[in-house]
C-alpha positions as CSV (number, residue, x, y, z in Angstrom):
1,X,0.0,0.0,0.0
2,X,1.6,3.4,-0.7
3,X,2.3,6.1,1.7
4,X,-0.5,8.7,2.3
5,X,0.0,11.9,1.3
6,X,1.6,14.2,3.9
7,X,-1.2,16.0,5.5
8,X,0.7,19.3,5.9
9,X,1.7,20.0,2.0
10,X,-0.7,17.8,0.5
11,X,2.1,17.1,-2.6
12,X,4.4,14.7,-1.2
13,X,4.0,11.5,0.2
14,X,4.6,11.1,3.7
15,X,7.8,9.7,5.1
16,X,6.3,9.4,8.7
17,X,3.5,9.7,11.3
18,X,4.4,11.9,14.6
19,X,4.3,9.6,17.4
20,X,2.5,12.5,19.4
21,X,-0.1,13.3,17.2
22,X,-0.5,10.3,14.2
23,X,-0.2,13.4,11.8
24,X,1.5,12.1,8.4
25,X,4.3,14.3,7.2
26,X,7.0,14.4,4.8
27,X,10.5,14.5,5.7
28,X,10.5,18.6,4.9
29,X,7.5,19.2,6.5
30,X,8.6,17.3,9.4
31,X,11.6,19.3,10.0
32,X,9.8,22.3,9.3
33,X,7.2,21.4,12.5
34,X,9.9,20.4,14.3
35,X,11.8,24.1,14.2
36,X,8.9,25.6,14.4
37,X,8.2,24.3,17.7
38,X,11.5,24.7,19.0
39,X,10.8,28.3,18.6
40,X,7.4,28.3,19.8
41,X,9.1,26.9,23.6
42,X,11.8,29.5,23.4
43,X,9.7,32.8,23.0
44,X,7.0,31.2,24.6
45,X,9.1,30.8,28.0
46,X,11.2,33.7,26.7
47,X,14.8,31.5,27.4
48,X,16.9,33.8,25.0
49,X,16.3,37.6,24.8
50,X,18.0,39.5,21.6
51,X,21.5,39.8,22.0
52,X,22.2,36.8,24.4
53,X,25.5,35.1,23.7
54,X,24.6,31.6,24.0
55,X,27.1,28.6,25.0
56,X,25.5,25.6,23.6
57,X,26.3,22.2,25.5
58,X,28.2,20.7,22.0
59,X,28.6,16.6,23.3
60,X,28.6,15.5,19.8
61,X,25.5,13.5,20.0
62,X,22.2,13.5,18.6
63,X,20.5,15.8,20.7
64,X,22.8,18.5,21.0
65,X,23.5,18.2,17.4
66,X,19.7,18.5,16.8
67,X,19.8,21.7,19.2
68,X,22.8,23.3,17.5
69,X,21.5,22.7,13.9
70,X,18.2,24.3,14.6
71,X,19.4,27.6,16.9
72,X,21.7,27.8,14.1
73,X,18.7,28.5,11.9
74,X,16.9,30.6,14.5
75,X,19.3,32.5,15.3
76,X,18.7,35.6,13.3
77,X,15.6,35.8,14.0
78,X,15.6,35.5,17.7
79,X,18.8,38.0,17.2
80,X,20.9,36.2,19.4
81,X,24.8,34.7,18.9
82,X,26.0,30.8,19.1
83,X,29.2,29.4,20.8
84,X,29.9,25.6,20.7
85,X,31.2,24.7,24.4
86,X,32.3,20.7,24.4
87,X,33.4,18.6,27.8
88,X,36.4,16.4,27.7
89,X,35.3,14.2,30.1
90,X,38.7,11.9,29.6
91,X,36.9,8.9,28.6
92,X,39.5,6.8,26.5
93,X,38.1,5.3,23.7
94,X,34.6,7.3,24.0
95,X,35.2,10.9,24.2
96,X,37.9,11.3,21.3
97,X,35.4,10.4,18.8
98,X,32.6,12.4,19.9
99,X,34.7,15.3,20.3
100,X,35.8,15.0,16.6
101,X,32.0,14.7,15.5
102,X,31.8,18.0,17.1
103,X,34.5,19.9,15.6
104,X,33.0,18.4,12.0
105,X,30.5,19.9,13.3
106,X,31.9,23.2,14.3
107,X,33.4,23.7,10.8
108,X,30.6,22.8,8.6
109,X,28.3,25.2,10.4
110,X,31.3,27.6,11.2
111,X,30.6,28.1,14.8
112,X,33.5,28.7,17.1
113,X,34.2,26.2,19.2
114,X,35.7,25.8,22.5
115,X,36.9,22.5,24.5
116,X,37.0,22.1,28.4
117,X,38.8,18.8,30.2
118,X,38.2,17.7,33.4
119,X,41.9,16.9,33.7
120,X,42.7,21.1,33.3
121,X,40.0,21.7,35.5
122,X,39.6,19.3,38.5
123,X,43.2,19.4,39.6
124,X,44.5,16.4,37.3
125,X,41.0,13.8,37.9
126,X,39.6,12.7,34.6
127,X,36.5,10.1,34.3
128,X,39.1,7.0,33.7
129,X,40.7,8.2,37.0
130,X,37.4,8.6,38.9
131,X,35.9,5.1,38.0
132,X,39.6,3.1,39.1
133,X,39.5,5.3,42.3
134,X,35.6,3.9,43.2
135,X,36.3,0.6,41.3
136,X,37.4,-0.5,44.9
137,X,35.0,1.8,47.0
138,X,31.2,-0.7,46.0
139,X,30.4,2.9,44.0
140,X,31.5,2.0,40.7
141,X,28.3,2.2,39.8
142,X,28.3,5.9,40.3
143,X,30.5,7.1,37.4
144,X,27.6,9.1,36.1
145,X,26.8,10.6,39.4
146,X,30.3,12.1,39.7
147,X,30.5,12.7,35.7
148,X,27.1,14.7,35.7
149,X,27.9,17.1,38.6
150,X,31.2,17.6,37.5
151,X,30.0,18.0,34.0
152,X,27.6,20.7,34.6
153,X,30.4,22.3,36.5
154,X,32.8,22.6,33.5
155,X,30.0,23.4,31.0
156,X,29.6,26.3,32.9
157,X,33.4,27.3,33.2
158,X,33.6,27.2,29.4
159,X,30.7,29.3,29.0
160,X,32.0,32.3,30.8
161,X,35.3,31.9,29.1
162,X,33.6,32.5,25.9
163,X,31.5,35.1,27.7
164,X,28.3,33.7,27.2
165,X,25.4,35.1,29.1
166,X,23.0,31.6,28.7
167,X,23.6,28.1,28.4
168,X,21.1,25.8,26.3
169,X,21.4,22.2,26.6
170,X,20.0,19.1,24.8
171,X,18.0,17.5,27.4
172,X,14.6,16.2,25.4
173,X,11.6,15.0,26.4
174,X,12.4,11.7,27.5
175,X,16.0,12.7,29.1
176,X,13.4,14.9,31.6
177,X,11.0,11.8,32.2
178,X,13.6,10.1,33.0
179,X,14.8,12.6,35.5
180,X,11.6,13.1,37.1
181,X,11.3,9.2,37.8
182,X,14.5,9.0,39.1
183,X,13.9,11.5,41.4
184,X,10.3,10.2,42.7
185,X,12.1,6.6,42.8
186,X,15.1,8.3,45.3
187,X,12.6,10.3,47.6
188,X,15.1,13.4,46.2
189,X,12.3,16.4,47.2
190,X,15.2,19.0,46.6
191,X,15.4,17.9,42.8
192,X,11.8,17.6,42.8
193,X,11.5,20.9,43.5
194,X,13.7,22.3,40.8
195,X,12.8,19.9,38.5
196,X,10.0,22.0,36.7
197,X,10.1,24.8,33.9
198,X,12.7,24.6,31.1
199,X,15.7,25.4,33.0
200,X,17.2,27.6,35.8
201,X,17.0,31.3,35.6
202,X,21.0,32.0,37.1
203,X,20.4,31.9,41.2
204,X,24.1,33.0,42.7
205,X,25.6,34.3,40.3
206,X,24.9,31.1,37.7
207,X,24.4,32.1,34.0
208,X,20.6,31.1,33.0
209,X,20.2,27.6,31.5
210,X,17.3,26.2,29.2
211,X,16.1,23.0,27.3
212,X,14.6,23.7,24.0
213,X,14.1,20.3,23.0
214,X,12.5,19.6,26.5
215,X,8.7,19.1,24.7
216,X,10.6,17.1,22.0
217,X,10.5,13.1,22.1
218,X,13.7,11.3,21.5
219,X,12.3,9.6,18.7
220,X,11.6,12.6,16.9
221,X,15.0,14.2,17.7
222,X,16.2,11.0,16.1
223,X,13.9,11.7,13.0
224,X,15.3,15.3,12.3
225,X,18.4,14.3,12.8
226,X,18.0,11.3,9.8
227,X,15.6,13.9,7.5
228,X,18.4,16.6,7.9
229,X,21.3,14.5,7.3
230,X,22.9,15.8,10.5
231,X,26.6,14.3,11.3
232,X,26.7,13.3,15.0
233,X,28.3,10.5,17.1
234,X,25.9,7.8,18.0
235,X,28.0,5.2,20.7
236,X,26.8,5.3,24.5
237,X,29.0,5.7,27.2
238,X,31.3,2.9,28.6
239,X,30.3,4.2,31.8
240,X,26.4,4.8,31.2
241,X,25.0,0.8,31.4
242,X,26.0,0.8,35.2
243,X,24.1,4.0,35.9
244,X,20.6,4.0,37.6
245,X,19.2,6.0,35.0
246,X,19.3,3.2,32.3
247,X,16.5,1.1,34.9
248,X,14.1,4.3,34.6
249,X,14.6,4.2,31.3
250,X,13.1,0.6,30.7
251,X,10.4,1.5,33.2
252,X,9.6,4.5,31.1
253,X,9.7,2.4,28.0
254,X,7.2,0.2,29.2
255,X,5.0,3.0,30.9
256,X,5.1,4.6,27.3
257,X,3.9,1.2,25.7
258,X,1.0,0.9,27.4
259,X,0.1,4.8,28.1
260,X,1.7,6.6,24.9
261,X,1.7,10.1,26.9
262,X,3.1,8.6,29.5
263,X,6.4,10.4,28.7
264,X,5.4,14.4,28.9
265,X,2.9,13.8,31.5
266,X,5.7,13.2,33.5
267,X,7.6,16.1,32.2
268,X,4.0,18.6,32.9
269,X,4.0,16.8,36.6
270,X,7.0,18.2,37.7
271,X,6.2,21.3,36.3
272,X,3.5,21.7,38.3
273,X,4.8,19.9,41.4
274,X,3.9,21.7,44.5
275,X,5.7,20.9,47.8
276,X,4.5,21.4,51.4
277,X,6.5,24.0,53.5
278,X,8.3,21.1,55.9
279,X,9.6,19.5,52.5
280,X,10.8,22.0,50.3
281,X,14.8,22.4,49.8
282,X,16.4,25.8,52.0
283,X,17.4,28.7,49.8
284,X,21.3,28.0,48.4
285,X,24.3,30.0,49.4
286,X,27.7,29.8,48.3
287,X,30.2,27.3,48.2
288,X,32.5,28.0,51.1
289,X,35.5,26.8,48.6
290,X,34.7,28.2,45.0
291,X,31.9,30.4,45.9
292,X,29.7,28.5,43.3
293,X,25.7,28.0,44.5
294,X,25.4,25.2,47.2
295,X,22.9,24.2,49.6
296,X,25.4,23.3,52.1
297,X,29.1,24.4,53.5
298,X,30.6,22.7,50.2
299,X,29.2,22.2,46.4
300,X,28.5,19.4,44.7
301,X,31.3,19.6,42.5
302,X,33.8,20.3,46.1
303,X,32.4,18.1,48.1
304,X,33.1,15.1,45.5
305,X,36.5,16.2,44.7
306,X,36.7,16.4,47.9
307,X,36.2,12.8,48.8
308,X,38.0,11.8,46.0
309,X,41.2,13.5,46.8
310,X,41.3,12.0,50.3
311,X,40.4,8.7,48.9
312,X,37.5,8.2,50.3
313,X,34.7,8.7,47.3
314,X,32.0,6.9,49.0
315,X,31.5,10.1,51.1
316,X,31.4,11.7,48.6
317,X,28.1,10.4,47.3
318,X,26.9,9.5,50.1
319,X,22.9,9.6,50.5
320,X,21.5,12.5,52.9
321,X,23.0,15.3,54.1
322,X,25.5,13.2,56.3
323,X,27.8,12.5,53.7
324,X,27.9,15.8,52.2
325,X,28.5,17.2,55.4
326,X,30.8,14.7,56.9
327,X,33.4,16.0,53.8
328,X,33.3,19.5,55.1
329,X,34.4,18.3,58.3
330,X,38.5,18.2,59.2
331,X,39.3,14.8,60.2
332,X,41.2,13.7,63.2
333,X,44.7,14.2,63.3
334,X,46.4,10.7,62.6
335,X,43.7,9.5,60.6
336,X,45.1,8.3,57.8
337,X,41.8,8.5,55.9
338,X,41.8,12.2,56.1
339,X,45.1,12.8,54.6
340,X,44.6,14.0,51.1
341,X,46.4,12.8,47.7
342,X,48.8,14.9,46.0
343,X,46.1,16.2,43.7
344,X,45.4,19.8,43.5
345,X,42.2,21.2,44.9
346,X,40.7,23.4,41.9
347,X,39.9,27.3,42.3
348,X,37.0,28.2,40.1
């Protein structure tokens, strides 16, 4: 049986039907949807005002390919400026490729371009050293959990060295979902609380973050990509099948199966989360170390360097405020435990 035509255009034939909606599309009009609702969340939630310098989180992958490829195209018209920002995590065998997707990337589209490393900024740790220094600790499962704090971290160094006053990233639908479900299946009320909305608006000092493709299903990220012939790296993570995140993910899979909204109901919940008084998170201050937002005496980012650089990461991830805390704390004198490694202690 042939194709119907697409519904939009009514002279091709169409190439797909939108998981969302069952409309039939070409692959043009597709894409053309697709931008156009891109836009539609950015002036509707007003993320980037004319004239914002915006650092774009440049990982090489399909969704912040996606993300580059169509601010690229918006950007005159929402008058606003693009710098490519990459992470080297210092994942051997993983991150060399994806970082040269992105510099394909950065020349084809001629975007400047700018690379971080963990190794420059962390005082020497990259995510190879990270994962042997827990390998012993029962947390090597928790490679993401120090890789996504410490992440976030650098993105945001890279940005204000290329004096960026926003940060997009390519977090889409499902990424959020995700997130959400992990947080309900942690008892994590803090993130709960800050889950909702399509980013952060710069508390202490931080530059504004957004998610553009947050109302945008994987599955049609991965169909813009195909239709627009867009060049990314495609391999997961050697770290990513021991993180907690890949179990939500099969539960959302199956949620979605049977209940095909299942995935931005999720994302609209924690928008519209509302905690009681007793639960909700106390206003951040500043890192007592770096001077960065925190919650408590130390960072995220400090207070798992911290453990780290005495050797003892389990604090460092520790659930509750305990473990946070307990890193903040001077240790006894004689305690060989407390004596740090020869790594340096980074100054933000």
């Amino acid at each position: 049986m042939p194709a119907p035509p697409c519904t939009s255009c009514h002279a091709a034939r169409a190439a797909l039907r939108r998981p969302r909606s069952g409309q039939a599309l070409c692959g043009a009009c597709f894409c053309s949807a697709f931008e156009a609702e891109v836009l539609h969340t950015v002036l509707a939630g007003r993320l980037l005002p004319p004239g914002a310098v915006v650092a774009v989180g440049a990982s090489g992958g399909k969704d912040s390919t996606v993300l580059a490829h169509v601010l690229r195209g918006l950007a005159p018209r929402l008058g606003i400026s693009l710098q490519l920002v990459a992470v080297d995590e210092g994942i051997g065998g993983y991150r060399d490729a994806a970082l040269a997707a992105v510099r394909r990337q950065a020349a084809r589209w001629e975007l400047p371009l700018t690379v971080v490393a963990y190794e420059d900024l962390f005082g020497g740790w990259t995510m190879d050293a990270v994962a042997r220094s827990t390998a012993g600790s029962g947390r090597s499962r928790s490679c993401c959990t120090f890789c996504g704090v410490l992440r976030r971290r650098a993105l945001e160094e890279g940005a204000r060295r290329v004096g960026a006053t926003h940060i997009v990233t390519g977090h889409n639908a499902d990424d959020m979902a995700e997130t959400v479900l992990m947080n309900f299946l942690r008892g994590d009320t803090g993130r709960l609380a800050r889950g909702g909305g399509l980013g952060s608006p710069g508390e202490g000092g931080a530059l504004p973050r957004c998610r553009p493709l947050q109302f945008a299903s994987q599955k049609e990220v991965v169909l813009y990509a195909h239709f627009r012939r867009l060049d990314y790296f495609s391999e997961e993570c050697v770290y990513a099948p021991e993180a907690f995140r890949g179990h939500a993910r099969d539960l959302l899979k199956r949620l979605e199966a049977a209940r095909p909204s299942a995935v931005l109901d999720l994302v609209h919940s924690a928008e519209r989360l509302a905690l009681a008084a007793s639960a909700r998170p106390p206003r951040p201050g500043a890192c007592s170390r770096c001077g960065a937002l925190a919650s408590r005496a130390l960072c995220q980012a400090c207070a798992l360097l911290d453990g780290l650089n005495r050797g003892r990461p389990r604090l460092a991830i520790g659930k509750g405020r305990r473990g946070l805390d307990e890193q903040a704390t001077p240790g006894t004198p004689g305690d060989p435990a407390q004596t740090p490694t020869p790594k340096a202690v980074p100054t933000f």
